[in-house]
gemmi code that builds the backbone of each chain (N, CA, C; Angstrom):
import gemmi

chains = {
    "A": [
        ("UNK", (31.612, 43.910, 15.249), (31.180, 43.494, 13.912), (31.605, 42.046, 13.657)),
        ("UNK", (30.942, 41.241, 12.969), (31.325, 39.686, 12.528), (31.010, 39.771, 11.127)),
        ("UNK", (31.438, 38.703, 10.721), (30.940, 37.807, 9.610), (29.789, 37.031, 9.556)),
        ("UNK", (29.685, 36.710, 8.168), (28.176, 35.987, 7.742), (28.553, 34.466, 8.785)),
        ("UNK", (30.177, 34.099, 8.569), (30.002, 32.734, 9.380), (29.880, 32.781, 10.512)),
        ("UNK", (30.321, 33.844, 11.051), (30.094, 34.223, 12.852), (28.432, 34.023, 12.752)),
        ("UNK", (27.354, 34.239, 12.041), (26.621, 35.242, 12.570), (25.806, 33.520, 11.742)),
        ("UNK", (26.044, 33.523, 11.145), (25.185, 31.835, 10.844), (26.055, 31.155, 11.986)),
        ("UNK", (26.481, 31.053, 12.509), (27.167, 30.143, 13.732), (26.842, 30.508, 15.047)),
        ("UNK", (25.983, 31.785, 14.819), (25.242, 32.228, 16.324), (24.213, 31.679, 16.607)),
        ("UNK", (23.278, 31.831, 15.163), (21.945, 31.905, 15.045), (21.915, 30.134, 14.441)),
        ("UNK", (22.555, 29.605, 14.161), (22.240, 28.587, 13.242), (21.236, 28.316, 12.048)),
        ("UNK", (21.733, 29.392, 11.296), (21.542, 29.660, 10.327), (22.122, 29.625, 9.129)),
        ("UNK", (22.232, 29.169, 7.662), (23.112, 28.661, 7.003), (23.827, 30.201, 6.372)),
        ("UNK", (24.538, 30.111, 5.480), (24.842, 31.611, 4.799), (24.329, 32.032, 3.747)),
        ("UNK", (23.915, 31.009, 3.229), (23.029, 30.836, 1.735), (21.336, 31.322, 2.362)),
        ("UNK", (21.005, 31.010, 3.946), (19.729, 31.602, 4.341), (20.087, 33.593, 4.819)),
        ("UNK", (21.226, 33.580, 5.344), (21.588, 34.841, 5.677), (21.408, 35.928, 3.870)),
        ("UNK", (22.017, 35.407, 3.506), (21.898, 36.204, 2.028), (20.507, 36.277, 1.438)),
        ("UNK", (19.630, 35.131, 1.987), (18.353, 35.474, 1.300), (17.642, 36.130, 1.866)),
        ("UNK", (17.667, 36.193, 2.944), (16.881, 37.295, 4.241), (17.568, 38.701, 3.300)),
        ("UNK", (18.844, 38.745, 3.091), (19.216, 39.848, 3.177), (19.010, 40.730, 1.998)),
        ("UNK", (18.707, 39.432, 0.330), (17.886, 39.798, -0.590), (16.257, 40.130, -0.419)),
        ("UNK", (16.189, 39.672, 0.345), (14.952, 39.709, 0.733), (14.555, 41.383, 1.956)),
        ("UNK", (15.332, 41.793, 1.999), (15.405, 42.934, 2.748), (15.078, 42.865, 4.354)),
        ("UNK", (15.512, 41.972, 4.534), (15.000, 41.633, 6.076), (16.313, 42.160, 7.290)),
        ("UNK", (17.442, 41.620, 6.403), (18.501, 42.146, 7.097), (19.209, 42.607, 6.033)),
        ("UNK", (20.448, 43.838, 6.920), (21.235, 44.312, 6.060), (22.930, 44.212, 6.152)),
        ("UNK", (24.162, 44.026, 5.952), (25.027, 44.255, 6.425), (25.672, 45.538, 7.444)),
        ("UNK", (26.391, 45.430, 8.125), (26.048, 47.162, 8.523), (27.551, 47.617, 7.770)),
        ("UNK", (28.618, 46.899, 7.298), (29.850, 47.410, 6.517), (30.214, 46.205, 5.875)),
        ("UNK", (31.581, 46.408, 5.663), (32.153, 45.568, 4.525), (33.452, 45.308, 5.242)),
        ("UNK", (34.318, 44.329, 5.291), (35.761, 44.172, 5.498), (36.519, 45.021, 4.493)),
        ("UNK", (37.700, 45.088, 4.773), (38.670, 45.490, 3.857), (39.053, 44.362, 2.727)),
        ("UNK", (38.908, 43.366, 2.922), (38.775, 42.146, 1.467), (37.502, 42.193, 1.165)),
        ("UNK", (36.743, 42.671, 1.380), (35.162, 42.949, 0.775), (34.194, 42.316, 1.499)),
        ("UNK", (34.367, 41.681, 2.675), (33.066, 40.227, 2.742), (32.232, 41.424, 4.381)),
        ("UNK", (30.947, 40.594, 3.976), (30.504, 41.377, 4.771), (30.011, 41.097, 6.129)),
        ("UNK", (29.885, 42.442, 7.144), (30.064, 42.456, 8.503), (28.593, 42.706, 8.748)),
        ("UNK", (28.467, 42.378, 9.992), (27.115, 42.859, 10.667), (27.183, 43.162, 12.111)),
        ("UNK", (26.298, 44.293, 12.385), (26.301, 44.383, 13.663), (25.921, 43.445, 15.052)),
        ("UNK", (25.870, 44.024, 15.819), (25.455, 43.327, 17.675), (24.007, 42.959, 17.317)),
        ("UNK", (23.365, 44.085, 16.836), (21.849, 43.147, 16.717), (21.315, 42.503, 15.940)),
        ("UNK", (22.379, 42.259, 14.689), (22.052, 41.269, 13.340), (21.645, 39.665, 14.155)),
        ("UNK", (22.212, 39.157, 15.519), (21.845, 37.675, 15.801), (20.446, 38.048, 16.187)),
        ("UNK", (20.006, 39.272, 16.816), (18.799, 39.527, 17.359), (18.145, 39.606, 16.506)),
        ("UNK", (17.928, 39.668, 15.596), (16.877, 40.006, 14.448), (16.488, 38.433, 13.916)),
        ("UNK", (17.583, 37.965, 13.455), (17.814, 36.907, 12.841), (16.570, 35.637, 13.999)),
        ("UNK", (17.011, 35.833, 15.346), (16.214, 35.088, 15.942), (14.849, 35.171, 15.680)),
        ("UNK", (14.477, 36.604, 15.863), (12.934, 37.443, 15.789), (12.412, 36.699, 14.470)),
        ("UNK", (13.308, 36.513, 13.537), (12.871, 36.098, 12.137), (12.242, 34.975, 12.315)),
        ("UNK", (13.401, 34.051, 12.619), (12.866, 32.587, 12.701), (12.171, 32.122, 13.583)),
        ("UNK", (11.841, 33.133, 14.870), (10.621, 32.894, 15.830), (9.032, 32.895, 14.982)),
        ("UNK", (9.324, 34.061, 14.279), (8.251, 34.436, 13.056), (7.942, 33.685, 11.922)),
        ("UNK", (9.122, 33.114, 11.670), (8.593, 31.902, 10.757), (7.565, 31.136, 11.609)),
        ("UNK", (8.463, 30.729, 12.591), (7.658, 29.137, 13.626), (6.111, 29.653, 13.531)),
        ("UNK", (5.732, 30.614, 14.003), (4.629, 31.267, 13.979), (3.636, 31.429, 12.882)),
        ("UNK", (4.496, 30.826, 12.101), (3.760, 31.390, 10.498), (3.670, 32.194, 9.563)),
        ("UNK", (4.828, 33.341, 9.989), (4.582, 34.656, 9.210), (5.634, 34.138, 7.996)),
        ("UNK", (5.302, 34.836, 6.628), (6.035, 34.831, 6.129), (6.949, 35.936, 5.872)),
        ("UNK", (7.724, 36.078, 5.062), (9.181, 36.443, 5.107), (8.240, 38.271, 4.711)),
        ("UNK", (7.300, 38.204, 3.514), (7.087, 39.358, 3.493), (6.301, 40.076, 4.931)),
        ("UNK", (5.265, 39.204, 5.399), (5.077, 39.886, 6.851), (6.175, 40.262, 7.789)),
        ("UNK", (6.874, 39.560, 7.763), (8.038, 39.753, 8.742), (8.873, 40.952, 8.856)),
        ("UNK", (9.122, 41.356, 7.198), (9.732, 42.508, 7.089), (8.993, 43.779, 7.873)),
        ("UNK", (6.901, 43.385, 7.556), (6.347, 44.191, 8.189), (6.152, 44.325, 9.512)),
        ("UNK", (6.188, 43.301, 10.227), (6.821, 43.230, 11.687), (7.755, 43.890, 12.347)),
        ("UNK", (8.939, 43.813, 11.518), (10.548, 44.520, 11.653), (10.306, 45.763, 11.484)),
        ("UNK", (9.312, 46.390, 10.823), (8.972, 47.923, 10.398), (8.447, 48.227, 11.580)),
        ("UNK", (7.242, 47.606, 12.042), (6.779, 48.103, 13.190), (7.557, 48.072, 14.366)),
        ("UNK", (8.214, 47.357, 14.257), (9.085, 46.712, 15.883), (10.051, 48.466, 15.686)),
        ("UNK", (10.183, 48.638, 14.899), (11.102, 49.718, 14.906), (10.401, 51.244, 14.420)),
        ("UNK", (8.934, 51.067, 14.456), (8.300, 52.684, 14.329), (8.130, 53.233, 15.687)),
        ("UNK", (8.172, 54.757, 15.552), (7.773, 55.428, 17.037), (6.664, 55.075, 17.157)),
        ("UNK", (5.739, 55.365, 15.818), (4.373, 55.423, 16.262), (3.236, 54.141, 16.067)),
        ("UNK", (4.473, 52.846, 15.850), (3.614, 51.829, 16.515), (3.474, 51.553, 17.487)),
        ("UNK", (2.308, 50.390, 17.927), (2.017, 50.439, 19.588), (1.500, 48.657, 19.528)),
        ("UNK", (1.258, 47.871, 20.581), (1.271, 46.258, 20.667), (0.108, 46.507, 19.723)),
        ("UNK", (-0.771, 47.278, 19.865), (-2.307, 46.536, 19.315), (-1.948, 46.417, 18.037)),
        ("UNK", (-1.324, 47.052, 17.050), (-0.766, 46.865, 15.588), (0.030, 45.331, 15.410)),
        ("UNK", (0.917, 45.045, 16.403), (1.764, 43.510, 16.048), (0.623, 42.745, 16.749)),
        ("UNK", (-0.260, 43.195, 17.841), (-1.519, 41.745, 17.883), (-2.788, 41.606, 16.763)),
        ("UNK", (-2.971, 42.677, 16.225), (-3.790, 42.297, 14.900), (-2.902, 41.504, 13.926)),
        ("UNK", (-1.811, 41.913, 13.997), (-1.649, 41.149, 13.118), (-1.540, 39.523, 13.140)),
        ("UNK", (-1.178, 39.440, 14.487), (-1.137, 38.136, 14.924), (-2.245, 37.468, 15.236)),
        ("UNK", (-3.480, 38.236, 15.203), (-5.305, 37.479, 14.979), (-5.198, 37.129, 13.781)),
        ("UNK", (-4.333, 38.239, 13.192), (-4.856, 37.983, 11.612), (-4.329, 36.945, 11.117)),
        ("UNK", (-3.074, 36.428, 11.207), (-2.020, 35.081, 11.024), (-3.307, 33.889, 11.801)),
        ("UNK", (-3.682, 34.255, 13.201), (-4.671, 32.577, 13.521), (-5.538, 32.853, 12.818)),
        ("UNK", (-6.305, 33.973, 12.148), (-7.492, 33.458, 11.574), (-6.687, 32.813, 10.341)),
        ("UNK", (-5.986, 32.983, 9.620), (-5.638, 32.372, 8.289), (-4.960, 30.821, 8.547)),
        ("UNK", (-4.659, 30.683, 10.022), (-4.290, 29.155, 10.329), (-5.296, 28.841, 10.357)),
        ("UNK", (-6.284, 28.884, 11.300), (-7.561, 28.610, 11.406), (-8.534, 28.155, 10.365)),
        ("UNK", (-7.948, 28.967, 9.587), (-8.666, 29.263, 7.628), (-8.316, 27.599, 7.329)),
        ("UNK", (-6.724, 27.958, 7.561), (-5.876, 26.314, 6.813), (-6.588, 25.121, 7.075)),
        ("UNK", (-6.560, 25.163, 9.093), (-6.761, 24.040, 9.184), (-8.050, 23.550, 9.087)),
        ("UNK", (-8.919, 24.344, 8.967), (-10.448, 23.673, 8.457), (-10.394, 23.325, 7.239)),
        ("UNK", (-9.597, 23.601, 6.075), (-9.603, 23.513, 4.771), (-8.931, 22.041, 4.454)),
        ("UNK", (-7.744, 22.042, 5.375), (-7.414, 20.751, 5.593), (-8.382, 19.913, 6.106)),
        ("UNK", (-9.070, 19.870, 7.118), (-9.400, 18.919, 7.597), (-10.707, 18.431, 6.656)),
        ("UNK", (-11.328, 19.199, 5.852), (-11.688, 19.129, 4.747), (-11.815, 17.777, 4.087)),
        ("UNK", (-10.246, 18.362, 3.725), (-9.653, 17.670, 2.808), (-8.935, 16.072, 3.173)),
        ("UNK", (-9.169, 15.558, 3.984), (-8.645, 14.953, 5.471), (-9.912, 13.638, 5.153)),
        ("UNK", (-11.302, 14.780, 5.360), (-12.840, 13.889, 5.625), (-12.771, 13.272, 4.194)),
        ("UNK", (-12.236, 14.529, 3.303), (-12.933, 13.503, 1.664), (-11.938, 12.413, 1.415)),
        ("UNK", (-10.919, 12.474, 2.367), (-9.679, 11.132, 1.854), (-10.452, 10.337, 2.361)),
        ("UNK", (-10.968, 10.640, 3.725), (-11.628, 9.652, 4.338), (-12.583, 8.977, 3.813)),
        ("UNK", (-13.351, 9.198, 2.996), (-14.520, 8.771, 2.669), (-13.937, 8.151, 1.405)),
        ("UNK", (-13.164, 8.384, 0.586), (-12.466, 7.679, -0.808), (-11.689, 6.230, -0.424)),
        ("UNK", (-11.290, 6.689, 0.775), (-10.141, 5.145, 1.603), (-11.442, 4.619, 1.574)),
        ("UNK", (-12.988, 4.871, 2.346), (-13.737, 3.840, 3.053), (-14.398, 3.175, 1.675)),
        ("UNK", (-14.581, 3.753, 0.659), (-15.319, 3.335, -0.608), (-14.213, 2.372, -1.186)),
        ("UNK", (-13.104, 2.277, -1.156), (-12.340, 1.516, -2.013), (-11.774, 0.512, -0.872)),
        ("UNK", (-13.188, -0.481, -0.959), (-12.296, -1.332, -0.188), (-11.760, -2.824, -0.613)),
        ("UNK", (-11.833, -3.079, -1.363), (-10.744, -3.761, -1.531), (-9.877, -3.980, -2.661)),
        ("UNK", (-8.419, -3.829, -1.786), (-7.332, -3.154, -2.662), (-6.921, -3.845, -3.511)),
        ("UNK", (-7.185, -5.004, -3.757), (-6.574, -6.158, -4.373), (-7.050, -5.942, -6.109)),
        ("UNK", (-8.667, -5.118, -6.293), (-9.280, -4.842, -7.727), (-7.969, -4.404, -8.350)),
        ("UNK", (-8.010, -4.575, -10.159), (-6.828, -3.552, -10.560), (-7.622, -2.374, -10.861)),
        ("UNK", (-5.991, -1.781, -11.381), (-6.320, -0.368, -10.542), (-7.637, 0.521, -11.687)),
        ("UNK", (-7.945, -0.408, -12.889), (-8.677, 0.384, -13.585), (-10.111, -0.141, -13.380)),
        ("UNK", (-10.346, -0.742, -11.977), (-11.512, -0.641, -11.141), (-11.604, 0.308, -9.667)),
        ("UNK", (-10.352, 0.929, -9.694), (-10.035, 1.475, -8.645), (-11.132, 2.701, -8.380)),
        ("UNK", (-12.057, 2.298, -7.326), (-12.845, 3.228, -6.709), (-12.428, 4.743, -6.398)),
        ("UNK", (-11.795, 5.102, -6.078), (-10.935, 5.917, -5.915), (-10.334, 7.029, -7.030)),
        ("UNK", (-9.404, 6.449, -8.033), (-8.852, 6.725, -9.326), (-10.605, 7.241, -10.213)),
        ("UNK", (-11.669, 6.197, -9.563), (-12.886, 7.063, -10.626), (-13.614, 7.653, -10.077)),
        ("UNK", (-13.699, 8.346, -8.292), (-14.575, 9.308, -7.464), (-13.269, 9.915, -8.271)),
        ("UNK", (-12.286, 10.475, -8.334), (-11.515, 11.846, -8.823), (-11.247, 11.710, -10.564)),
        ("UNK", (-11.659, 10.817, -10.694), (-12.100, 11.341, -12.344), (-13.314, 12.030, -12.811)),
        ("UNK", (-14.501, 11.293, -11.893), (-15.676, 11.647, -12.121), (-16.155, 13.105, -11.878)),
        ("UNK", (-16.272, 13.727, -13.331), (-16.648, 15.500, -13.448), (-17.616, 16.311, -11.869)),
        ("UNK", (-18.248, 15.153, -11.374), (-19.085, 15.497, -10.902), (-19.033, 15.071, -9.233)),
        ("UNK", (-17.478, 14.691, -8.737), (-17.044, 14.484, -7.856), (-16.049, 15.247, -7.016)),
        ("UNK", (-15.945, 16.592, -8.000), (-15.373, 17.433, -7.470), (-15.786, 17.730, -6.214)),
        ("UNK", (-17.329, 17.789, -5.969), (-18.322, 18.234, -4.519), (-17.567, 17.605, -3.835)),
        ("UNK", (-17.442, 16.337, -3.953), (-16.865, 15.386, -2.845), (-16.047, 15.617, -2.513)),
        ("UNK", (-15.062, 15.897, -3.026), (-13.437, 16.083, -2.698), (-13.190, 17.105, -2.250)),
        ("UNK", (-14.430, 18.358, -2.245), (-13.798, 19.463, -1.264), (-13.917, 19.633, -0.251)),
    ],
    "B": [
        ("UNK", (-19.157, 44.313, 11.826), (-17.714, 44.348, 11.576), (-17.292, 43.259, 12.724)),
        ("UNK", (-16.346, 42.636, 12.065), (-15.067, 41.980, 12.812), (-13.553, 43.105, 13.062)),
        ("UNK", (-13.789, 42.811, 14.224), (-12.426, 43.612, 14.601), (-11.609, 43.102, 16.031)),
        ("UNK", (-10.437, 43.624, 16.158), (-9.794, 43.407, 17.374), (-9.686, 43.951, 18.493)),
        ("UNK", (-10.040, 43.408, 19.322), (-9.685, 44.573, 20.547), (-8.902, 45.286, 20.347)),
        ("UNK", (-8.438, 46.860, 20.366), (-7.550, 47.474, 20.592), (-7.048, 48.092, 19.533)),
        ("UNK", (-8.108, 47.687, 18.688), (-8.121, 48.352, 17.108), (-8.547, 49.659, 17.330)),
        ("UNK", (-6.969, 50.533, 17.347), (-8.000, 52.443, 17.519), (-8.542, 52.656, 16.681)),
        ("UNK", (-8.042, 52.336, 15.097), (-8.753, 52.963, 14.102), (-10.409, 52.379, 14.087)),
        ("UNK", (-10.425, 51.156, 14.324), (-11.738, 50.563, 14.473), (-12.428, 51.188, 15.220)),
        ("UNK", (-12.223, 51.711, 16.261), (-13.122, 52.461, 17.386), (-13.302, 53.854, 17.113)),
        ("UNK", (-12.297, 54.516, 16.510), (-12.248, 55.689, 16.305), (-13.573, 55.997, 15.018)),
        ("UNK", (-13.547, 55.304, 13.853), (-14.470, 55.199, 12.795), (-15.634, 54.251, 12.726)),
        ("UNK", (-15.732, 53.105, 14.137), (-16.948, 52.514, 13.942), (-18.127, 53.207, 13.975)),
        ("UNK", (-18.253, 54.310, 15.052), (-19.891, 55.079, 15.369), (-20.184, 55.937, 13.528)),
        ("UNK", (-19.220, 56.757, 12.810), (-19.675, 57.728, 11.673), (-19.610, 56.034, 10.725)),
        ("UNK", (-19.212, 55.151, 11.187), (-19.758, 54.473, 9.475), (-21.049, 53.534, 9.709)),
        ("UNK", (-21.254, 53.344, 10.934), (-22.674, 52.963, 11.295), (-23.690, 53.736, 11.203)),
        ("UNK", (-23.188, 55.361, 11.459), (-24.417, 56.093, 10.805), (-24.311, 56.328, 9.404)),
        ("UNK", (-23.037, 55.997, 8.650), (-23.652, 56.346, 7.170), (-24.634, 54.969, 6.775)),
        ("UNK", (-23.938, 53.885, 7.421), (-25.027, 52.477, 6.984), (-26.367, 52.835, 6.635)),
        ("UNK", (-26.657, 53.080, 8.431), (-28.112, 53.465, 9.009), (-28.947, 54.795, 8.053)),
        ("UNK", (-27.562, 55.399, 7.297), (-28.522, 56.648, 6.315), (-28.353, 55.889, 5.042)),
        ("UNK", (-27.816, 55.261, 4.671), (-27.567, 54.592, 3.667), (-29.306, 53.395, 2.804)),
        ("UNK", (-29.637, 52.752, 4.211), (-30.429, 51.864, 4.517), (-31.435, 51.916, 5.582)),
        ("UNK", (-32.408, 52.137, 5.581), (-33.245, 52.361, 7.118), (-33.448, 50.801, 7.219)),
        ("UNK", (-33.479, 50.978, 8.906), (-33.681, 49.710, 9.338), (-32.764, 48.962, 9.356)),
        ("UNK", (-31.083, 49.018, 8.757), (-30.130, 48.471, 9.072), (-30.095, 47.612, 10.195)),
        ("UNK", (-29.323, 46.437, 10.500), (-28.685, 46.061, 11.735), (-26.961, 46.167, 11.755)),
        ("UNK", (-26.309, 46.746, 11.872), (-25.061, 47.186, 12.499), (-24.619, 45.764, 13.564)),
        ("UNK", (-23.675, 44.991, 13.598), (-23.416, 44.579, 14.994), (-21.808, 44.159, 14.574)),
        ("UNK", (-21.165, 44.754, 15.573), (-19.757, 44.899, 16.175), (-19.405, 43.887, 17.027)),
        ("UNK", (-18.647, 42.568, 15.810), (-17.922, 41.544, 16.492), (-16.501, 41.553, 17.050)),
        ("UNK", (-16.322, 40.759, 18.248), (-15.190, 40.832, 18.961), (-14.964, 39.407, 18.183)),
        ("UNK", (-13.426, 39.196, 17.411), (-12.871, 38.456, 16.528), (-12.734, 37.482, 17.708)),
        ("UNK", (-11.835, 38.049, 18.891), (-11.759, 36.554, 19.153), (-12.680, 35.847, 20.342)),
        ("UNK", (-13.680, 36.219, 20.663), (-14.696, 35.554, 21.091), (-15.528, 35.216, 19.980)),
        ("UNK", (-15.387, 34.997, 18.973), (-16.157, 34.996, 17.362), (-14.996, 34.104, 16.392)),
        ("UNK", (-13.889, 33.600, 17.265), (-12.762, 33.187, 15.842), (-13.937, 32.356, 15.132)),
        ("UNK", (-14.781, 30.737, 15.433), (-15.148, 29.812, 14.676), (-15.788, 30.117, 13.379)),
        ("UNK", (-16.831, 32.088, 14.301), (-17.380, 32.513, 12.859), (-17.052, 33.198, 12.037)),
        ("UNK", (-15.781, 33.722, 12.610), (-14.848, 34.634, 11.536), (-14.539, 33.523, 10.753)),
        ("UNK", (-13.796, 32.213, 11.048), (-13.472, 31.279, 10.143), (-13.983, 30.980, 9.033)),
        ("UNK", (-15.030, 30.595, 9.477), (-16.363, 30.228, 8.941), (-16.935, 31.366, 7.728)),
        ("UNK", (-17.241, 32.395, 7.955), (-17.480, 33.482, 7.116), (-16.405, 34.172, 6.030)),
        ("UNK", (-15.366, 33.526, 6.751), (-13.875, 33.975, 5.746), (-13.175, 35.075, 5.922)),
        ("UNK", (-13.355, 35.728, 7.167), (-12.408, 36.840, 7.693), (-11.128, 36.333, 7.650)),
        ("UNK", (-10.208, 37.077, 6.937), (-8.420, 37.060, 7.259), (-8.129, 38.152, 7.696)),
        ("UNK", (-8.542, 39.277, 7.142), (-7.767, 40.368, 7.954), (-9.257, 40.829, 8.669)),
        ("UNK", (-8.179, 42.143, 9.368), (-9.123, 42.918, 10.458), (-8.802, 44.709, 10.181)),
        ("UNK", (-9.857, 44.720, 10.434), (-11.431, 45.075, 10.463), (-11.698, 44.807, 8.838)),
        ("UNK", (-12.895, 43.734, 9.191), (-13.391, 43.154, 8.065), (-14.996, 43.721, 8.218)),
        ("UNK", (-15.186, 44.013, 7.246), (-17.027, 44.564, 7.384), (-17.872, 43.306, 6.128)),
        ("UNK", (-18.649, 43.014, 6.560), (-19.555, 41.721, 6.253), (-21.027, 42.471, 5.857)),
        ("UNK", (-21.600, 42.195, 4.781), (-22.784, 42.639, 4.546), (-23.502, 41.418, 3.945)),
        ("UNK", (-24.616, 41.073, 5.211), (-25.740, 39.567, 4.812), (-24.458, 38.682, 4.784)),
        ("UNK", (-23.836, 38.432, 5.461), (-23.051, 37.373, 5.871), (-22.171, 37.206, 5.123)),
        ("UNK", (-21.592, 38.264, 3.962), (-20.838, 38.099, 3.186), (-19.250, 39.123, 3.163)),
        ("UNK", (-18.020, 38.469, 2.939), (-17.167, 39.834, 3.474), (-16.969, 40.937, 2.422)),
        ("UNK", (-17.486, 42.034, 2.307), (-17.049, 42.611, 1.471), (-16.049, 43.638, 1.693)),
        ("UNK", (-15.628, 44.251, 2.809), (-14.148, 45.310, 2.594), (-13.557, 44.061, 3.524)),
        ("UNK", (-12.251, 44.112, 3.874), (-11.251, 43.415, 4.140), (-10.102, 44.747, 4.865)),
        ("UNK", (-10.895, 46.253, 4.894), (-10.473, 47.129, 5.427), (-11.370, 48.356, 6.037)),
        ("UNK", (-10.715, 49.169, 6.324), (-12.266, 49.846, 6.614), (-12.216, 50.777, 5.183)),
        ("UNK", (-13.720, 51.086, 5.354), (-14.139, 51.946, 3.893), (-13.784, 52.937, 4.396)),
        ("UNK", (-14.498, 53.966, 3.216), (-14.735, 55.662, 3.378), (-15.983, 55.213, 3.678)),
        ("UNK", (-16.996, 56.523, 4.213), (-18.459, 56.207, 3.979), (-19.299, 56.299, 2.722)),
        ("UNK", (-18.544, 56.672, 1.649), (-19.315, 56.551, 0.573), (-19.289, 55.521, 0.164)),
        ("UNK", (-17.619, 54.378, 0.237), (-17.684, 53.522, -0.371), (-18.645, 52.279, 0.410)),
        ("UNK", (-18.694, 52.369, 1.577), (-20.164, 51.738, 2.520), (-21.746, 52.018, 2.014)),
        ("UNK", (-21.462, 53.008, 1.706), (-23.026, 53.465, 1.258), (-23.348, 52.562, 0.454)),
        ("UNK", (-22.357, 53.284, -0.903), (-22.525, 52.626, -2.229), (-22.688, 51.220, -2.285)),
        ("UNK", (-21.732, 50.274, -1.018), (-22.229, 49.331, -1.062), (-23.583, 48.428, -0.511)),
        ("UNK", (-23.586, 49.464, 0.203), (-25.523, 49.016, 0.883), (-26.268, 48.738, -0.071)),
        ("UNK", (-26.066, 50.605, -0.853), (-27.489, 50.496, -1.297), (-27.223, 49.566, -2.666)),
        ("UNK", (-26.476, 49.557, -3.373), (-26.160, 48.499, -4.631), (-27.247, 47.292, -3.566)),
        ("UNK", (-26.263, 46.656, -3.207), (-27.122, 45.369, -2.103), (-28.840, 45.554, -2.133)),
        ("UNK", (-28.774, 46.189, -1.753), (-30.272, 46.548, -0.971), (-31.304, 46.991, -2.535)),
        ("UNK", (-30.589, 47.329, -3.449), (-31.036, 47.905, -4.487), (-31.639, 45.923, -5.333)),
        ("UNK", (-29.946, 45.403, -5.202), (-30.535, 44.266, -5.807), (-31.516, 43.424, -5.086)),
        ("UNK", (-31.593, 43.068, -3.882), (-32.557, 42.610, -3.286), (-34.197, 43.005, -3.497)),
        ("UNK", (-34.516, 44.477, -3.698), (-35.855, 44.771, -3.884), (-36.478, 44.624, -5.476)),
    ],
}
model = gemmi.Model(1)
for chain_id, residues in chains.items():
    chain = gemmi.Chain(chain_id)
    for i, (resn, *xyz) in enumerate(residues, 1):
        res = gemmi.Residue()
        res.name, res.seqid = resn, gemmi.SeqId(i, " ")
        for name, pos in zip(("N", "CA", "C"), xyz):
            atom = gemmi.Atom()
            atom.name, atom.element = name, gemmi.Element(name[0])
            atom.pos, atom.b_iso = gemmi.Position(*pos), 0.0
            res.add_atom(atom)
        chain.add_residue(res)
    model.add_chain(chain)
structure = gemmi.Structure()
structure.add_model(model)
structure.setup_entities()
């Protein structure tokens, strides 16, 4: 059994992130010291990694928990954690077209305002995103 | 439908909700996409989750139905179209 500082000093993880995972129901203590502070088991660094692999990945904290559910049902099986993980690229996938989007209409606002020197209440730019009817553009 | 390889429930319930479609609607077209030889048009069409069922190019469950609730949505569709 360790401590929160053992166990943020494994994982490099702060203690203020250990407690929020742990509000967050992701992890749990497995006891308490006799001065009260709390212990965790052998596989609390293992989890903790799984977590923040899952962040990198994209999941968030509430998927993750659902991850941790499955990682630990009898009667899940891979094809359940790889849907879900289509399902995470299609929603990157989702992002990054939405971004890039959003990317083309900067692009096209930089190429219209060209020169920077006007003040700014000629600013090409400041009036494609005022203009009611420029919303089209900008998405 | 968009779905994943290896989706049992998808396989297990694709054939009875293609025939409620097909009783739902004569003349249906049914076609069973593989998500990821299809990501650009899942993107594109707005699939996030899986098994997503699409009717006229549009997503409407985001899970799988019952077959009534498929029906109901055909024929509504099909109702407003004629």
């Amino acid at each position: 059994m360790i401590t929160i500082g053992k166990l943020a000093g494994l994982t490099s993880v702060s203690n203020d992130t250990l407690r929020y995972y742990e509000a967050e129901g992701l992890i749990s203590p497995a006891g308490k010291s006799p001065a009260g502070y709390r212990l965790y088991g052998p596989d609390s660094a293992r989890r903790i990694h799984f977590i923040k692999h899952a962040q990198q990945c994209g999941f968030t904290l509430a998927e993750i928990r659902e991850l941790l559910d499955v990682r630990s049902s009898d009667k899940a099986c891979c094809g359940d954690v790889r849907t879900r993980a289509i399902e995470k690229k299609l929603q990157i996938e989702s992002k990054i077209r939405a971004m890039k989007a959003m990317s083309k209409a900067l692009d096209q606002l930089i190429s219209e305002c060209a020169n920077e020197k006007r003040p700014v209440e000629e600013c090409t730019i400041i009036a494609a995103l005022e203009r009611a009817n420029g919303s089209k553009r900008v998405q | 439908m968009f779905y994943s390889p290896g989706c049992a429930a998808c396989e297990d319930r694709q054939s009875e909700l293609r025939a409620a479609a097909q009783e739902a609607v004569g003349g249906i077209e049914w076609r069973n996409v593989n998500v990821l030889e299809n990501m650009d048009a899942a993107v594109e069409l707005g699939v996030i989750t899986l098994p997503a069922i699409l009717i006229d190019g549009e997503v409407v469950f985001t899970s799988l139905p019952t077959k009534a609730q498929l029906r109901k949505a055909l024929t509504e569709r099909s109702g407003a179209r004629n």
